[in-house]
N, C-alpha and C positions, 0 to 999 in steps of 0.2 A: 402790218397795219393792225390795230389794236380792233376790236366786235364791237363793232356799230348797232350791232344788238343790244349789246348790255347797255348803252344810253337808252332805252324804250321802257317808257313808263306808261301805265295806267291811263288812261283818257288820249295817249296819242292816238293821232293816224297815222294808216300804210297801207302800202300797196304789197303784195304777193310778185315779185319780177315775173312768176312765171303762168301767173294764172289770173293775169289783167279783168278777164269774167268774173272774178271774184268782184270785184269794186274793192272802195275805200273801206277798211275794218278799222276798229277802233279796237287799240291794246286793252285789254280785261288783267291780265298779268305776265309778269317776266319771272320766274324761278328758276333758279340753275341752268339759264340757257333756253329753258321750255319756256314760248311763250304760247301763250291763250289770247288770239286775237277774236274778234265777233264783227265779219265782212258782212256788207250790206247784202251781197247777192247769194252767200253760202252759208252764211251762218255764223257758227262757234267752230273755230277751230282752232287745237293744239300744233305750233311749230318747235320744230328742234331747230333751233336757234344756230347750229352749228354748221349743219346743211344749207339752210335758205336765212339769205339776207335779206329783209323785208326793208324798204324804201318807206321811209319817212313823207307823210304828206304835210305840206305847209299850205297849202290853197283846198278849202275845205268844200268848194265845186267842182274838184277833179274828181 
């Protein structure tokens, strides 16, 4: 299965699978796999893209 990662652009939403307390973040950027999400509950923070598949949000009140 091809990185469902590398679709995540700039202004999307996501959820963290594994850290729901985070809430919804919005992508800030994707480079090489590293993304810089900025989650409602945690803040800024840098994903390795390789490790954690971040869940796309289409309903912007989840």
């Amino acid at each position: 299965m091809e990185d469902m990662n590398a679709l995540l652009e700039p202004g999307m939403l996501v959820q963290h699978p594994d850290r729901p307390d985070w809430g919804t973040g919005q992508v800030q950027s994707n480079i090489g796999g590293r993304i810089t999400v900025n989650f409602r509950e945690e803040g800024k923070v840098t994903i390795d893209g390789t490790r954690v598949f971040l869940v796309p949000v289409f309903d912007a009140s989840s």
